[in-house]
N, C-alpha and C positions, 0 to 999 in steps of 0.2 A: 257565757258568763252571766250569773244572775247577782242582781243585789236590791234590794230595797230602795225607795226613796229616802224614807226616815234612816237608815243608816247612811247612803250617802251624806246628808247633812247635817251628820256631826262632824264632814272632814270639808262640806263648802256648803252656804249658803244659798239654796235655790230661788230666793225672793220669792216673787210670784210666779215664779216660771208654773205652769200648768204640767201635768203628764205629757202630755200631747205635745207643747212645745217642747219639753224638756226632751222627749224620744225624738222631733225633727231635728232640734240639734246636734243630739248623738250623731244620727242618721248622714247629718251632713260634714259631720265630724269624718266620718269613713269608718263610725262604728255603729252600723246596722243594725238597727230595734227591730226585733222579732217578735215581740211582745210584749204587753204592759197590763197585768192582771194582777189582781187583785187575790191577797195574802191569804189562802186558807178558805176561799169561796163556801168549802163543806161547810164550815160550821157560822153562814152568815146568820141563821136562826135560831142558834144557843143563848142561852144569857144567863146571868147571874141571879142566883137564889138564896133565898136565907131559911134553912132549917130554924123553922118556930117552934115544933113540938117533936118531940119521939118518944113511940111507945114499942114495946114488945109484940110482934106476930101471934096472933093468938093463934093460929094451926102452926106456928115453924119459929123451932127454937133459935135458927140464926137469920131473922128476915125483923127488921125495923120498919114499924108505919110512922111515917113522917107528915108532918104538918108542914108543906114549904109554900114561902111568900113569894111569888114573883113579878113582882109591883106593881101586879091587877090584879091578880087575887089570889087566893089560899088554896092550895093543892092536896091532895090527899097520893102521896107518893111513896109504894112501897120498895126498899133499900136493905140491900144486903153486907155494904161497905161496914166495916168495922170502925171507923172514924167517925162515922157520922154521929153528931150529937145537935144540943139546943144551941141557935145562934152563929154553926157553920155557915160561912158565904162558900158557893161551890158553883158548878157548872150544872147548868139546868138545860136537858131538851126535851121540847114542847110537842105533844102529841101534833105527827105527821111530819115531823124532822126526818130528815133521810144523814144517817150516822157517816164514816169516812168507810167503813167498810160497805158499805149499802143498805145496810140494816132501816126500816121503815121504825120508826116510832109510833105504837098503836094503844090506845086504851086499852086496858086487859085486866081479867082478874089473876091473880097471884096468891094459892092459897085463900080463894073464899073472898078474898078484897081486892076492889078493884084500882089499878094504880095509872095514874091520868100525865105520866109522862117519867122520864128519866135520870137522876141525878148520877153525873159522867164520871170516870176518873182519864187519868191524863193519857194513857196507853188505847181509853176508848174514842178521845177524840184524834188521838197520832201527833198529840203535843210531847210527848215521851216514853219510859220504858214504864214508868209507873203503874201497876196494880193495884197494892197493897190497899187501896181505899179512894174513896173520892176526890178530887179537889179541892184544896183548901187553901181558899184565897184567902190575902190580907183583908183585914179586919177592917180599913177604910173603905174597903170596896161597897160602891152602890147597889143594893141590889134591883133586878129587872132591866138594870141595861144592857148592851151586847157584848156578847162574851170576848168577842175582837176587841172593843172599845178598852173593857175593862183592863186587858191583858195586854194593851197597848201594840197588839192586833190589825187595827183598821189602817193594813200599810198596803200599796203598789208593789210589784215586783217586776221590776224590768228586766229581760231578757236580751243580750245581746250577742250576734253573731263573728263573733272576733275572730280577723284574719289571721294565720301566721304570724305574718311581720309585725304585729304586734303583740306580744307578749306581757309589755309595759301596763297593757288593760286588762290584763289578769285578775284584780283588785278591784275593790272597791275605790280606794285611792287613787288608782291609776285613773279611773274614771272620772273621780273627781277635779283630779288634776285638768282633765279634758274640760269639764266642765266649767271649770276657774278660768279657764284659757278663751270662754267665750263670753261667760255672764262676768270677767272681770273683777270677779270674789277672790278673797284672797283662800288659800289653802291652807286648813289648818292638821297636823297631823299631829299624834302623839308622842312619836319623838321621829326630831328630827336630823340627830347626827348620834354617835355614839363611839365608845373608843371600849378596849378592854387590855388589861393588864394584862403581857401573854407571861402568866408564870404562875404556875401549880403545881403541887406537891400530889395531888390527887388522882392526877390523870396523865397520860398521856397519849398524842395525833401522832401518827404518819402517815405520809401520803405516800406509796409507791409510783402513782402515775399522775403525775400534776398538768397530761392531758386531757385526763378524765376527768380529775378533781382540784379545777384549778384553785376553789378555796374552800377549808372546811375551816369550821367556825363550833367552840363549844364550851359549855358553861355546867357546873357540877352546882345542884338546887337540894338542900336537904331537909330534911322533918317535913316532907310535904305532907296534906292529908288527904286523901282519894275520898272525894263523893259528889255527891252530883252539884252541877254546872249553878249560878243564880240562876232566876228567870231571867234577865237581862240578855246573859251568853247564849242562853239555849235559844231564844227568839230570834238573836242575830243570824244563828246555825239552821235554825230551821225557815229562814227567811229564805236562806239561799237552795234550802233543799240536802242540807245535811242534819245526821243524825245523832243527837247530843249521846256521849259515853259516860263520859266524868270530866272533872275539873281541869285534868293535866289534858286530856286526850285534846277535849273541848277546844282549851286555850291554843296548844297549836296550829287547831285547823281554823279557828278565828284568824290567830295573828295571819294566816296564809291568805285567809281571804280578804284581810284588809289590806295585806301589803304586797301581796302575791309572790311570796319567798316560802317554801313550803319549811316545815319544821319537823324532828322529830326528837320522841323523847324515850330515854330508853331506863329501864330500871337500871339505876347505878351498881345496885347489892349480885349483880347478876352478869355482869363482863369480869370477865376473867382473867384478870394480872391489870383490870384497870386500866387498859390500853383500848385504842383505838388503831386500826388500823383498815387502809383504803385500798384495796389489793384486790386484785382477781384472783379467781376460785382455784385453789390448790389440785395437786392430781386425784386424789381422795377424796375434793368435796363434789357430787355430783346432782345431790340432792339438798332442798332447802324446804324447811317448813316456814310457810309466812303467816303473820298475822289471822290470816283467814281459815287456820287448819289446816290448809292442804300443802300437802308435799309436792314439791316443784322443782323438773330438773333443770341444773343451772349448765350453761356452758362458760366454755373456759377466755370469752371474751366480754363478759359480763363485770358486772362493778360490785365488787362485794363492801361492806361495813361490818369488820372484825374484831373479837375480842382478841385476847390472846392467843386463845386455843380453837374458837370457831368463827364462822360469819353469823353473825346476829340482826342484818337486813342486807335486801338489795336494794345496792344504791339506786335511791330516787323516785323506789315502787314499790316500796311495802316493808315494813319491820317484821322482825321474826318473833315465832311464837314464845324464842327460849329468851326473848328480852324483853317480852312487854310488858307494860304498867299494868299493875292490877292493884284490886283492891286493898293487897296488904304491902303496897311497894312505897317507902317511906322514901327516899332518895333516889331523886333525876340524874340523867345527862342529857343536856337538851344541845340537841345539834341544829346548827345551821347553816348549809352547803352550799354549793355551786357545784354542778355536773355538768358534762359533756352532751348536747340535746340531741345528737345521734345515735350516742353510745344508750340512753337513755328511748331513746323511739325503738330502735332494734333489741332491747331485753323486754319491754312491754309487751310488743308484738310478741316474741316467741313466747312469753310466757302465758301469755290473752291474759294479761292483766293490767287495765285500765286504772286508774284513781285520779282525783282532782292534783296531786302532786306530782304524778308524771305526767298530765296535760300542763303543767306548766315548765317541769324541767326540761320536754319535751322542744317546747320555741324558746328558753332558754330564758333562765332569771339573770336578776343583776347581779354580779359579782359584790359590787362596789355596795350592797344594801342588808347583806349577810351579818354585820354587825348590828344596824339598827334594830332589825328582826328580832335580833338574841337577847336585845336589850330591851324592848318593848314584853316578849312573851315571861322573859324573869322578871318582869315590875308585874306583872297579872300572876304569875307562877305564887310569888312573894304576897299578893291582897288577896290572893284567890283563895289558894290553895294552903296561905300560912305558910309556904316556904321560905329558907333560909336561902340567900346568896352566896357562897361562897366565893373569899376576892380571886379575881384573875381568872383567868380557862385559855384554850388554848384557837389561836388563827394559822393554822396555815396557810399562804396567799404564795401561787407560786409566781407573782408578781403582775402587778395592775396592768391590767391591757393600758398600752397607749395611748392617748386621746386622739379621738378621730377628729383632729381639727380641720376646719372646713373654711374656705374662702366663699363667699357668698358676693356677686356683684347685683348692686340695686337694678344697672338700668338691664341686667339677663332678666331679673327676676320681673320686672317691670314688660319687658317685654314678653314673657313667657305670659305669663295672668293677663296680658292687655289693659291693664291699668297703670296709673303714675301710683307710685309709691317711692318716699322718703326714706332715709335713714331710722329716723324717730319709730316712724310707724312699724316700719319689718323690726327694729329691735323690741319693741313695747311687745306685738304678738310669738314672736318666738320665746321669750323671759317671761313670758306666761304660762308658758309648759318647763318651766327650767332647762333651758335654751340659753346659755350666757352667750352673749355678742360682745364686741367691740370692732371701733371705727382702726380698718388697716388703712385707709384712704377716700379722697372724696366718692368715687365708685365702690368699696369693696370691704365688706366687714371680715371679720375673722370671728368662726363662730367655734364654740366648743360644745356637739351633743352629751348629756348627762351619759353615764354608762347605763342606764336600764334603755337607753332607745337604740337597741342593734338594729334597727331599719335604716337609721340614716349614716349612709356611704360615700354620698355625692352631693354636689350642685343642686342638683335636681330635685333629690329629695328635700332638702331645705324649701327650694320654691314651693313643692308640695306642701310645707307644712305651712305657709306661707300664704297660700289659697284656703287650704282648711280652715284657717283664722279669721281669714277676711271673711269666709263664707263664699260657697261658690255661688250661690244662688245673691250676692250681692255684686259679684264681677257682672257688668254690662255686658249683653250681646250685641259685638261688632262680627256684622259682615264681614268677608273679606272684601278687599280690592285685588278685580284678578282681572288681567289683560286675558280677555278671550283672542283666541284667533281659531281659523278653521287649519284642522290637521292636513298636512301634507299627502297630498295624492301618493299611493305607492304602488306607479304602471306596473309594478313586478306580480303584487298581491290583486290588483283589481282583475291579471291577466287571468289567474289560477283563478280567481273565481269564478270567473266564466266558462273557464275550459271546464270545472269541475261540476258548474251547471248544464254545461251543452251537453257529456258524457254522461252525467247521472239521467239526462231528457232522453239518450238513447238505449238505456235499461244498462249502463253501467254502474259497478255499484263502486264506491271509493275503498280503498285499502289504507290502513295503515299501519303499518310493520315497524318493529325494531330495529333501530339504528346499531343494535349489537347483533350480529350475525357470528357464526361458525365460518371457518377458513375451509371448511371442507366443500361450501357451497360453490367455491372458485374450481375445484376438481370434478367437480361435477358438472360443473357448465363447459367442462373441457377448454378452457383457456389456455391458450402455452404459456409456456412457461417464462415468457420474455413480456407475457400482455401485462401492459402497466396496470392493470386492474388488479394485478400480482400483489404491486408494492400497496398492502394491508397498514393500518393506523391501529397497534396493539395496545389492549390494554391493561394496566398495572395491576389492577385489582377487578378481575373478570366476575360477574356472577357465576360465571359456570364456563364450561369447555365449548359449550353450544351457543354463546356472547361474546367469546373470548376476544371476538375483532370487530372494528368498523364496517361497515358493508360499501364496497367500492361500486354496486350496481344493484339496482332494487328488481330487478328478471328474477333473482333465483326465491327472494321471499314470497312474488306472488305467486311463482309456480309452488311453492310450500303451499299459499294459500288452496291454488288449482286442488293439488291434491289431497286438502281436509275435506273440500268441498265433495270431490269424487267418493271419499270415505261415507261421506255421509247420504249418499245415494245421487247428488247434485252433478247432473251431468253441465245442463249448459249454466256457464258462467261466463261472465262479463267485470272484469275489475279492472282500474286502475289507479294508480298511486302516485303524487308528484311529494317527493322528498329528496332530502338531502344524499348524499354520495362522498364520500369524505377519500383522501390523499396526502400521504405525510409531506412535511415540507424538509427544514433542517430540525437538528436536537431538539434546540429550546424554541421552536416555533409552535404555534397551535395550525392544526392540518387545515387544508384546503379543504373548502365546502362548495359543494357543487350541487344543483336544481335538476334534477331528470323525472319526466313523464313518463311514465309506461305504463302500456293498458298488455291486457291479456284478455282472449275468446278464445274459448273450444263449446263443444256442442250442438245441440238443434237452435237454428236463426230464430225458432219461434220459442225459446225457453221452452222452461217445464211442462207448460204447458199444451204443447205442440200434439197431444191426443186429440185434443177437440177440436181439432182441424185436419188431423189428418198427418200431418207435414210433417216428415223425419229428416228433412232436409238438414245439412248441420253447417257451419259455417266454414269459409275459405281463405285463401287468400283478398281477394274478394272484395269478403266483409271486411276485412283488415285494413286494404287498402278506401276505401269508399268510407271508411271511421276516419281516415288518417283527411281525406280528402274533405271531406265533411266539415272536421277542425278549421283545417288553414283555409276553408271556406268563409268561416264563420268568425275567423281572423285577418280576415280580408288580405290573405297570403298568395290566394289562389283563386281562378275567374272572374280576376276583376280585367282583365284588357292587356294586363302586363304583369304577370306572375312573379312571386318575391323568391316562391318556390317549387320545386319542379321534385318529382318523382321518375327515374331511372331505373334501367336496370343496372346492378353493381361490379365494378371491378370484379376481379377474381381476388386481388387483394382485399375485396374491400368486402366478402361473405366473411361473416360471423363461425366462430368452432361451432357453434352452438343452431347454426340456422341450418336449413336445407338451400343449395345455390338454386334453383331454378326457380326457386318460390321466393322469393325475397328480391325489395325493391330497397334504393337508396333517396332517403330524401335530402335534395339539395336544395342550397340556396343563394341567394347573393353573396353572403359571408361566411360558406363553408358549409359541410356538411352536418346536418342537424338532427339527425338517426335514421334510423331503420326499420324496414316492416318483412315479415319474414315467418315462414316458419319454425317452429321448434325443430329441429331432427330426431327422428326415432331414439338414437343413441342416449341423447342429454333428458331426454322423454322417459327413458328406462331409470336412469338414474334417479330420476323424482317421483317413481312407479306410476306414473301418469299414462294409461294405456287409451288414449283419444288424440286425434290432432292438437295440436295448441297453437295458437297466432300469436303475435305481440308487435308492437308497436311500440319503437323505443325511440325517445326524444331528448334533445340538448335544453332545457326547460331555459337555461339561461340565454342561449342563444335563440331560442325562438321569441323571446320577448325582448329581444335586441332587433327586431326583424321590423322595418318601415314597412306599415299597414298601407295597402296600395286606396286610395280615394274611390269610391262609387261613383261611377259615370252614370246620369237618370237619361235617357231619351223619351221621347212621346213614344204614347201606343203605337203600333202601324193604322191608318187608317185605307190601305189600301193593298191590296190581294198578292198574296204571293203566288209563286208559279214555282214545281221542284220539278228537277232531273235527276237522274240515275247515271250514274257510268258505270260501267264493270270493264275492271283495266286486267289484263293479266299480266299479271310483273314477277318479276326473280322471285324466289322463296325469300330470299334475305331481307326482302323489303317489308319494314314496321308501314303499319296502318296508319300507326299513330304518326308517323313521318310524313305519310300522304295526305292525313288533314294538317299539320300544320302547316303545308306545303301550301294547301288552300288558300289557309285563313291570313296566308302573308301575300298569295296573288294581289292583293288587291284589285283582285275582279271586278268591274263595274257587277255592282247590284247585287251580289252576293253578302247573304244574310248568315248563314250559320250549313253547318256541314256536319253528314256522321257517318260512319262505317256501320252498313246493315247485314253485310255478309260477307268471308271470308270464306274460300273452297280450293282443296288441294285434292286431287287424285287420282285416278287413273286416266280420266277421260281427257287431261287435260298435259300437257307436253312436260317432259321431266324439268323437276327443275323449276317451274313456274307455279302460281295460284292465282285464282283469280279473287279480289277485292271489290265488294261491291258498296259505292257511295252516292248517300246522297245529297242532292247541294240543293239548297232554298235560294230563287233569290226573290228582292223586291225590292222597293222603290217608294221613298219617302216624299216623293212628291209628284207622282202619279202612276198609271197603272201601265204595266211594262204590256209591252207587244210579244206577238212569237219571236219575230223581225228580233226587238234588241237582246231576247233573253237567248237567241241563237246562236249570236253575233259573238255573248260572253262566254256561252258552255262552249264554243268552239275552241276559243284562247284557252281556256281554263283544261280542256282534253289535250289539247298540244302542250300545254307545259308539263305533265305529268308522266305523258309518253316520252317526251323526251328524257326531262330528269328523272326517271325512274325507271327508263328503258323498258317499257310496257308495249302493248298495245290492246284495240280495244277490243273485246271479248264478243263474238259473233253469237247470234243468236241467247 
């Protein structure tokens, strides 16, 4: 939205406001200055001249040497204009002037004489359409002053970047109004209320659709006379960046941009049965010629303006070629409407036809202003153009929007801004934008927004306008008052961080998968058909067949993973993933969420890189278990003196469809069991084309962080020698190793420090049925150094208990 300075203040008094202040208060108004430049910059070195003498071209029968004054001195300037005579005041540019088109102004001869600058006419400076001859200013003009000056020129032009939601600033007025609302001037407008007699013999409205066309508004103007604009109008038009036409054309796109109601006017002599009619496009009409020449296809949701027999514009974007004013068009119909601003954005669009009138019917004019307009452009129609008024014309209004009345409470609004503010004060600054208030109680006005303000809907927005007034840059910065506290530990989240640090430090890398999975993933892991992991959590509206369900176990995403990876040449892989696991409850319940860890290995223990060392070793059960181990290590689950959790071999109930039973171990704990380590089986392996072992590691996330962390016992160094022994026992085949150290470590042997199995041997040489297990035992002594004597004395006891309870004996040689 552009407008001048000087035209704003013929409708409010700026005092001394500067440019500068005058754009910050826009600015903090919430209507954004983009710019503040200066009217016509091109022609700042033009100026005013007075033709003193003219003679006849002595080589060229249509070329004038002119004698011109330019209030330093006498010019010798030859002119081809047909005007030009003795005592013209005109437009003068001065040798080295750069013209509107680019044109350089250079001394030169012309015919044998040499001409020492330019006398203009108005089409060469882009002040109008004019040719015919030079510029011919009034007779009081000074001349050698600047051609701005004189021409009443030397204006600002301010540019503003207007939101949407406001429409109201479409205008000149509307701006002004803004501006009254801060510098506390009052507003003066040229009219400001209007009525019209609805009854005419001349014409007649109808509206088919009074959602599109809630009000049309119009008046019948006769014996106008078409020609061009005063200077006064055309200055206003070209201030803003419009192009003066004539007098009719001029005045409605004036009255629009003073009051931001667009206009139009249509030859009266040229509607057909003298009717108006507001309809969309018949089956036959498919085509429209507009204003511009071109023919333009219409569709059949569009808003036509019809005569009797055609449409003669589209509403709200352009007039047609078969109804417009021209030069021999003696009698108006001058319309003033209200349109539909959607119906009105989607015909613009399709027809890629833009104008200053559907930028405004676009965010939507005032209903309620459509009279004033009519009445303002027929009092100019009438001084301007010599028109006649004829009484009456016609309003259709398919009935006034109801007032958006608004309860407004002081101490919201007070609280909202962070300032005290009274009654007095919030009504003084909203009745300054015409804003009516009144007191509903000691708290609470009752406000009525104008109709041109369709922004304000709410509370809220009042308060909004409410700060704009005060000025935000005048509301004080208050701090807040905020009770800091430190955030709540969360043992669940601090657990996962760790775990997810300790497995990333041993080249695992994290997964994270879709909590929407395929049911088909459950057939594939071969689960019976009774495994509660069955009962799926479906959903209403699936992305696709392959989302369609909750995932009750996060095994079968990272094996998806395993095998993009394998796709992409990635043999060893290391992932795991702690997420959720979901289980429907009843109907209107939301499903159970459940926490599970799982990691997954297949490939070489050395990654990818296991060339440059040689190593094609690939990973085991193993590594599966010594990761799992590792964990509850490092969660002080496991090795600390008294274990939270233990590791098993499993039930037969208790192997997985999906595992292999002799490679798979159960991990247990105080409070139940808490998953499983295990291999993939071939079969469930096939099913995910995964052709490499695969391990996994599958955990109760929830219950491992329900798990009491066992305390670290510190002792001193030893500072005195240990001594170890070997037994090699030969015992039943049935007997675990693992049985006969902890068999050890519960002796409590004098002196006995720590125990291990170094070798285990089954076969021929040794009696059916048996093996022999070879251990060895450390011990020593924390407070001095053992003898053979005591450390005999203990591996004695320590041989005899083992023989006994494990039906052994000891291995010769």
């Amino acid at each position: 939205m552009k407008f001048s300075i000087d035209w704003l203040q013929e409708y409010v008094d700026t005092g001394d406001l500067s440019p500068e202040t005058l754009a910050e208060h826009l600015t903090m108004l919430g209507l954004e200055v983009d710019s503040v430049d200066p009217l016509f910059p091109e022609l700042k070195n033009l100026l005013t001249a007075k033709v003193v003498k003219v003679e006849a071209h002595p080589n060229a029968d249509k070329l004038h040497l002119c004698e011109v004054d330019t209030g330093e001195e006498t010019l010798t300037i030859v002119c081809g204009a047909p005007n030009v005579r003795e005592g013209l005041l005109t437009a003068f540019a001065p040798v080295g002037t750069i013209m509107p088109d680019g044109t350089k102004i250079k001394a030169s001869k012309v015919r044998g004489i040499k001409s020492f600058g330019m006398l203009c006419s108005e089409r060469e400076l882009g002040l109008g359409e004019s040719h015919e001859g030079i510029m011919d200013l009034p007779e009081d003009t000074k001349h050698g002053q600047p051609l701005l000056v004189a021409l009443g020129m030397d204006d600002l032009v301010v540019e503003v970047d207007l939101t949407p939601n406001r429409p109201d600033c479409a205008s000149v007025i509307g701006i002004a109004r803004e501006v009254s609302g801060v510098t506390r001037t009052p507003l003066t407008r040229p009219v400001e209320e209007a009525t019209l007699q609805i009854r005419t013999k001349h014409f007649t409205v109808d509206v088919e659709d009074c959602e599109l066309c809630p009000r049309y508004t119009a008046k019948l103007i006769k014996n106008v006379r078409i020609s061009q604009s005063p200077w006064w109008l055309r200055k206003r038009l070209l201030s803003v960046g419009l192009r003066p036409i004539n007098n009719v054309v001029d005045i409605t796109n004036f009255v629009m941009m003073e009051y931001g109601q667009p206009l139009h006017a249509f030859d009266y002599d040229k509607l057909d049965g003298k009717q108006i009619i507001v309809r969309s496009p018949r089956n036959n009409e498919k085509t429209f010629t507009t204003l511009d020449g071109e023919k333009r296809d219409i569709d059949n949701d569009m808003l036509l303006i019809c005569d009797a027999e055609k449409p003669v514009a589209v509403a709200g974007v352009m007039g047609g070629l078969n109804s417009e004013v021209t030069a021999e068009t003696t009698n108006i119909l001058l319309e003033s409407a209200c349109f539909n601003p959607i119906s009105i954005r989607k015909t613009a669009r399709r027809l890629n036809l833009g104008s200053e009138a559907s930028y405004r019917f676009e965010r939507g004019v005032d209903p309620g202003g459509c009279l004033v307009v009519l009445e303002r452009a027929t009092k100019l129609l009438c001084e301007i153009a010599g028109g006649e008024a004829i009484d009456g014309g016609a309003d259709y209004y398919a009935g006034s929007k109801p007032l958006n009345s608004q309860t407004l409470r002081i101490s919201r609004t007070s609280a909202l801004l962070g300032i005290d503010l009274d009654y007095d004060t919030i009504a003084d600054h909203l009745t300054s934008i015409g804003i009516r208030c009144k007191v509903k109680d000691d708290d609470t006005l009752w406000v009525n927004p104008p109709t041109f303000r369709v922004d304000i809907e709410r509370e809220v927005d009042l308060v909004e306008e409410v700060a704009r007034l005060v000025g935000y840059n005048n509301i004080p910065t208050r701090l807040p008052t905020v009770h800091l506290s430190y955030p709540a530990k969360d043992p669940k989240r601090e657990l996962r961080s760790r775990i997810s640090t300790l497995l990333a430090d041993t080249g695992f890398t994290e997964a994270i998968n879709y909590s929407f999975v395929t049911e088909k993933h459950l057939d594939m892991m071969q689960l019976a058909d009774n495994d509660v992991r069955r009962n799926l959590v479906q959903l209403l509206n699936p992305l696709s067949e392959e989302q369609s369900v909750m995932r009750s176990m996060l095994l079968p995403g990272l094996l998806e993973n395993l095998k993009r990876n394998n796709n992409f040449q990635k043999s060893a892989v290391k992932l795991f993933e702690v997420g959720k696991v979901f289980t429907p409850r009843g109907e209107n319940e939301q499903p159970e969420e459940k926490d599970r860890l799982t990691c997954i290995l297949s490939g070489r223990q050395s990654g990818e890189s296991s060339h440059l060392y040689n190593d094609d070793t690939t990973v085991d059960i193993f590594d599966a278990k010594g990761t799992a181990e590792l964990l509850f290590e490092e969660l002080r689950l496991l090795g600390c003196g008294n274990d939270v959790v233990t590791l098993r071999l499993p039930n037969k109930d208790e192997v997985e469809s999906y595992s292999v039973e002799n490679q798979c171990l159960v991990v247990d704990s105080t409070k139940g069991i808490v998953g499983q380590i295990a291999k993939i089986n071939a079969a469930v392996a096939k099913q995910f084309s995964i052709k490499q072992d695969a391990y996994f590691i599958d955990l109760d996330f929830d219950l491992l962080c329900s798990l009491p962390a066992v305390a670290k016992n510190f002792t001193s160094l030893p500072v005195f020698p240990a001594i170890k022994r070997d037994i090699a026992l030969l015992v039943p085949v049935m007997v675990k190793a693992g049985d006969m150290l902890e068999t050890i470590r519960k002796s409590k042997g004098k002196f006995i420090e720590s125990c291990d199995v170094f070798d285990v041997f089954q076969g021929k040489t040794l009696e059916k049925g048996m093996k022999s297990v070879a251990v060895s035992v450390t011990y020593r002594s924390a407070t001095k150094t053992l003898t053979e004597k005591n450390v005999n004395k203990s591996h004695t006891k320590l041989i005899n208990l083992l023989t006994s309870q494990f039906r052994g004996s000891l291995r010769e040689g």
